[in-house]
C-alpha positions in Angstrom: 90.3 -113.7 -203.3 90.0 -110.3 -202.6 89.5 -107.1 -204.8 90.7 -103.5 -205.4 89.3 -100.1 -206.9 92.8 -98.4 -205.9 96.0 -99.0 -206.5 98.7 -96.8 -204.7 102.8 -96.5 -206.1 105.7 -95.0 -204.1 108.1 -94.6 -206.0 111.6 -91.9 -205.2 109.7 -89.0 -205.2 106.4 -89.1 -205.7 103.3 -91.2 -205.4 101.0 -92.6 -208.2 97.8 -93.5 -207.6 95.9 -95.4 -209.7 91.6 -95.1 -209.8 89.9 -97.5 -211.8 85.9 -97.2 -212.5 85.2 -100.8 -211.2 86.5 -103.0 -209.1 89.2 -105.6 -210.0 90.4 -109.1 -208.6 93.8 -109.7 -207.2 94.2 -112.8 -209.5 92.6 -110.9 -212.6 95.2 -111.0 -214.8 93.9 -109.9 -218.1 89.8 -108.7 -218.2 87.2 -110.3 -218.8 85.8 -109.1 -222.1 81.8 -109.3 -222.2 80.6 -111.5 -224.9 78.2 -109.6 -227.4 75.8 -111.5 -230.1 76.5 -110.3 -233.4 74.3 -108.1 -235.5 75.8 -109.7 -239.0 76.6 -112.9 -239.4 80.3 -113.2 -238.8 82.8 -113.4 -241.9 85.1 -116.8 -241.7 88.6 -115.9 -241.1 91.9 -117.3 -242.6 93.7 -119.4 -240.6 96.8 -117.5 -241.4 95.2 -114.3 -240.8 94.3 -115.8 -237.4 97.8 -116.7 -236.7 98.9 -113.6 -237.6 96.8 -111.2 -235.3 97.2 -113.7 -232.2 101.3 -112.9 -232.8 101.0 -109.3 -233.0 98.8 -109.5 -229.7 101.4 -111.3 -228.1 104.2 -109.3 -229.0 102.2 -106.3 -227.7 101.2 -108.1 -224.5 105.1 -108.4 -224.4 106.0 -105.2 -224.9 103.6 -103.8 -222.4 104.7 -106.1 -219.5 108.4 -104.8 -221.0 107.3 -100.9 -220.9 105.7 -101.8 -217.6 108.8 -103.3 -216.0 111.2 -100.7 -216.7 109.2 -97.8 -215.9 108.6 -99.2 -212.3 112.5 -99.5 -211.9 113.0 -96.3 -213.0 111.1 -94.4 -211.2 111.5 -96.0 -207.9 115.1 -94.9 -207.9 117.2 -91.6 -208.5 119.7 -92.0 -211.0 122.8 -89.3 -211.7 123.8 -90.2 -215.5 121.8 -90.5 -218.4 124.5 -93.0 -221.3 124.2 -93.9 -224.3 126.6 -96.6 -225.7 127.1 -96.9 -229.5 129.0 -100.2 -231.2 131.4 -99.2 -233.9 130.9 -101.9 -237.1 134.2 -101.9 -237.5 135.3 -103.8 -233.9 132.3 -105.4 -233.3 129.1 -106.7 -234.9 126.6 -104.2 -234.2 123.5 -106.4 -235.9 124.1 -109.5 -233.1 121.9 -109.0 -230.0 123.3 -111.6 -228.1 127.0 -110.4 -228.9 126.2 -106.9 -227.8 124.7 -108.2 -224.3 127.4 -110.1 -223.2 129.8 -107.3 -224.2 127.6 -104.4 -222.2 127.4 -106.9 -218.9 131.0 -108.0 -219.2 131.8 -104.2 -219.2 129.2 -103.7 -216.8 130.8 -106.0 -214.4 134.7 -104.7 -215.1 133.2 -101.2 -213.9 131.7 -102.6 -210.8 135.1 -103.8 -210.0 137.3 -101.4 -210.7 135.5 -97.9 -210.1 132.3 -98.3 -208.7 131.3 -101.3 -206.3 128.0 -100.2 -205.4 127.1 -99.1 -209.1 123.5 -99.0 -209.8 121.9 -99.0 -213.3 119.1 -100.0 -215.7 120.1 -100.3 -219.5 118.0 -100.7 -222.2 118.2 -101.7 -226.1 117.3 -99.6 -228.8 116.8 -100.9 -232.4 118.1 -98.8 -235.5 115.4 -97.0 -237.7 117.1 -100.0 -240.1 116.1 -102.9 -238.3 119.3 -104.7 -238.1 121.8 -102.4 -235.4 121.5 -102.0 -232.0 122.8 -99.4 -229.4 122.1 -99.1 -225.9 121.0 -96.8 -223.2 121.3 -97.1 -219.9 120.8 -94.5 -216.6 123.2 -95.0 -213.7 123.9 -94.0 -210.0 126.2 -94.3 -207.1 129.1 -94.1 -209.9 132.0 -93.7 -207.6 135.4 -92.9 -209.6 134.0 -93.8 -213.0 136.1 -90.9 -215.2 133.0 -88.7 -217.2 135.5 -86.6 -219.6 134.0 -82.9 -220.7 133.4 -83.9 -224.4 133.7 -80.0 -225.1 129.8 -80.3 -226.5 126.9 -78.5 -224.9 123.1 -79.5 -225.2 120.8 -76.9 -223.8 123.6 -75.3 -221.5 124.4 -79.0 -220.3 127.8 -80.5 -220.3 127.8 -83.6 -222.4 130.7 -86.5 -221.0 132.3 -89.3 -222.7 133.4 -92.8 -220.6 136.8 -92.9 -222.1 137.1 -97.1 -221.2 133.9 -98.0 -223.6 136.3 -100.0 -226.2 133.9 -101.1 -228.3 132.5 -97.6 -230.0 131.4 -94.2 -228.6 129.5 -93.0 -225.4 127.9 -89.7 -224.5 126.3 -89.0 -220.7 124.7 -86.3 -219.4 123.4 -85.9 -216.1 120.0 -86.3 -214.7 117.4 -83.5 -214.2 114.8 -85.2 -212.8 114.3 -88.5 -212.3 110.7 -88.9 -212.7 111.1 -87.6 -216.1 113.3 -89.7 -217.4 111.5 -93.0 -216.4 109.1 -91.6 -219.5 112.1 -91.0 -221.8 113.8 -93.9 -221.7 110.9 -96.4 -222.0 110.1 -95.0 -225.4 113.0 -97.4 -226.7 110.6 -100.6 -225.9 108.7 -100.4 -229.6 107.0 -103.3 -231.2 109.9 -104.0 -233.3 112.3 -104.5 -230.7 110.1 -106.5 -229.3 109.4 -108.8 -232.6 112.5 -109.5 -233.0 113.8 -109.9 -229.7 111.4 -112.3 -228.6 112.4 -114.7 -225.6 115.6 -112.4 -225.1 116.3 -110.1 -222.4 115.2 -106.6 -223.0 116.8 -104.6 -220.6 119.3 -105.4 -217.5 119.3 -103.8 -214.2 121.2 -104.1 -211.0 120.5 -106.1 -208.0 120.7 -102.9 -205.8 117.9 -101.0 -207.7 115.0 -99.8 -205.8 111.6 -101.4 -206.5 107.9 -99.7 -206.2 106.0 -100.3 -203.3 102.8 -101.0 -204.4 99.5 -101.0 -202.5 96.3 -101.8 -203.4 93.1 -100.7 -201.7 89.1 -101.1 -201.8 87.7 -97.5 -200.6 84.4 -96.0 -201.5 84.7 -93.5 -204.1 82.9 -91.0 -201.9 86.3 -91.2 -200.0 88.9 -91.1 -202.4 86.9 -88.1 -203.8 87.3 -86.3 -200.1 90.8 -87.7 -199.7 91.4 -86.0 -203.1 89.6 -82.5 -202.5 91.3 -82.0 -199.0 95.0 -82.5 -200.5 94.1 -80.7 -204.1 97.3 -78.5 -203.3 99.4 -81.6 -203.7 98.7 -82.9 -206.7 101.0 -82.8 -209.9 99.2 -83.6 -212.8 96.6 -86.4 -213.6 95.6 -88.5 -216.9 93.1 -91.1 -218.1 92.8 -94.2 -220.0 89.8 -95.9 -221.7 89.7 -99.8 -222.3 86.1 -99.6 -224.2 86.1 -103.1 -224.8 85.8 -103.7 -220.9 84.0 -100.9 -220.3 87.3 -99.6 -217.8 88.5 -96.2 -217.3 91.8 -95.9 -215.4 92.5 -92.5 -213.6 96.8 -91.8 -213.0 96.8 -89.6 -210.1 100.8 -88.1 -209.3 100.9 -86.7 -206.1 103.9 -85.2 -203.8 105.6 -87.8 -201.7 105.2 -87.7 -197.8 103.3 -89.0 -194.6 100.8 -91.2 -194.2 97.4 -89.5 -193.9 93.8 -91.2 -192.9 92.9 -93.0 -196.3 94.4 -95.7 -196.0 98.6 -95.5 -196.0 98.7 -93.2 -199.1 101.1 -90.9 -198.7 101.1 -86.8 -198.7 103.5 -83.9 -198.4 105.1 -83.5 -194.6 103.8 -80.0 -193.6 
């Protein structure tokens, strides 16, 4: 069993590190949470109360592995098209999950065929502010002879395409910006409501060929990672912080430019 204070993520274009305050366990899978004596005696709680909080920590537990998973894929690759695929209620019924699956991968896999062999993509569910409907998004690369059709609509000076052999409603696609950005945008589709009621379904499909994040994990003195840090100040995008008080952890998010391998440890910089 060994431990880590450091974890480092390449992904496409960037590299993400991640500081935590203490160290961790390889095998650690959720924290250990310090037991502390009450100062009141504690209330009895309804079983059915009980019941009721242990689901809606599972089904966040779930959604945060979900959020997790997708943001990893999407940011370890580059994608070209940003779509959006809408079910018309009319053809097809928009409220059955399962239905509108099999009907994305069948398409899916007719594309692959016919216009793009090496396709790449990683789709994702979103559910209606009604509860019931579904539509999908999804952001794709390597798309070969797959026809985008100028839609004759503009969003912030940027061409917005149709796919004019999505049968079953209406699509709109716009190309990608940046990459890294989007890993944020289309995660926000993942709520606890999808979630609820999609439980023990898949939430989100991607190809075989799609990238995946190399992850790292280090134990380095934080005397190190500070110099580390100081000496390559000029190469750092942005960072963030989260607080698990409970634990008494605080995770630092470090994004950093993409490049060679310097002296601590293989993280990597910026090619001069």
């Amino acid at each position: 069993m060994g431990s880590y204070n450091l974890k480092v993520y390449e992904y496409a274009d960037s590299v993400q590190l991640r500081l935590y305050n203490q160290s961790l366990t390889y095998d650690e899978k959720v924290l250990s949470i310090p037991l502390i004596e009450p100062v009141e005696p504690m209330e009895k709680v309804h079983t059915s109360e009980l019941s009721k909080e242990r689901k809606e920590k599972s089904t966040l537990s779930s959604m945060s592995r979900t959020v997790s998973s997708i943001y990893e894929i999407s940011r370890a690759n580059t994608w070209e098209y940003f779509v959006t695929f809408t079910f018309n209620r009319n053809l097809i019924d928009s409220s059955d999950y399962d239905l509108l699956s099999s009907k994305v991968s069948i398409w899916l896999n007719n594309l692959k065929k016919r216009y793009a062999p090496d396709l790449k993509y990683l789709i994702v569910p979103e559910l209606h502010k009604d509860g019931i409907h579904y539509h999908f998004h999804a952001v794709i690369a390597n798309v070969g002879n797959i026809r985008f059709v100028d839609s004759g609509v503009k969003k912030k000076g940027h061409i917005i395409y149709n796919l004019d052999n999505w049968k079953f409603g209406f699509t709109t696609a716009s190309k990608v910006l940046d990459s890294g950005r989007i890993s944020s945008y289309i995660t926000k589709y993942i709520t606890k409501d999808l979630c609820a009621v999609s439980k023990n379904k898949k939430r989100f499909w991607c190809s075989r060929n799609c990238e995946r994040a190399k992850v790292r994990t280090y134990n380095i003195s934080y005397e190190k990672i500070s110099e580390f840090l100081d000496e390559n100040i000029e190469l750092m995008r942005h960072t963030s912080s989260i607080s698990v008080d409970s634990c008494g952890l605080e995770v630092t998010y470090i994004e950093m430019a993409k490049g060679e391998k310097n002296e601590c440890g293989e993280i990597a910089t910026v090619k001069k």
